[in-house]
N, C-alpha and C positions, 0 to 999 in steps of 0.2 A: 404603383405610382401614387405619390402625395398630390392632393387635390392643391391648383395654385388658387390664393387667394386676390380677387380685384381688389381695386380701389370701391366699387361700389356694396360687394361682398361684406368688405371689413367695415363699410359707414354703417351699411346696415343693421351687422350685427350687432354694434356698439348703440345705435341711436335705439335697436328696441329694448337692449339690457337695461340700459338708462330710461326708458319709459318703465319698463317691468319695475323700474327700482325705486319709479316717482321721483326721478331725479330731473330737474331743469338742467338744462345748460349750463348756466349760472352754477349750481351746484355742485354739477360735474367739474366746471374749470376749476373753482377755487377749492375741492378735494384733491386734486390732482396737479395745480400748478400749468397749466395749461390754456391760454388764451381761451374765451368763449368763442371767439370768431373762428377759427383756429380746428375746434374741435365740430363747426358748423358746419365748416368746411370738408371737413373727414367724414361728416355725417353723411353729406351732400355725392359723394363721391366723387368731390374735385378735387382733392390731396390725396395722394398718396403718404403715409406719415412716417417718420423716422421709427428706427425702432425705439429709442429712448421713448421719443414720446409716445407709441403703444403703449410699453410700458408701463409709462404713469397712467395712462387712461385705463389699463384693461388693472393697475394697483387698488385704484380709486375704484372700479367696480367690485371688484375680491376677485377677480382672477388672477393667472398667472401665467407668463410664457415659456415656451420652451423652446430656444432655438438648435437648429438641426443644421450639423456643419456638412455639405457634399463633397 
């Protein structure tokens, strides 16, 4: 069974990469094209995010995804 990911799962993961990276906010939005509020928001675990914009957010870190069709 594939582990489901929250909304607070996925800010979190995202809000310590970007600390591990010394990345602001700020720096993360305008790598990545993605509102600063936006990605505060996902931080926050009050958005759940499209996948496009994963996408750019987990680009801008050097990750990559892999979606899995059921």
């Amino acid at each position: 069974m594939e582990k489901q990911l929250t909304k607070q799962a996925i800010g979190d993961h995202i809000a310590a990469e970007r600390t591990a990276q010394g990345k602001s906010l700020y720096q993360l939005s305008k790598e990545c094209g993605v509102f600063q509020g936006h990605i505060r928001k996902i931080e926050e675990g009050k958005l759940f995010p499209r996948v496009d914009t994963l996408a750019k957010i987990y680009a801008a870190l050097g990750w990559s995804m892999k979606v899995v069709k059921n």
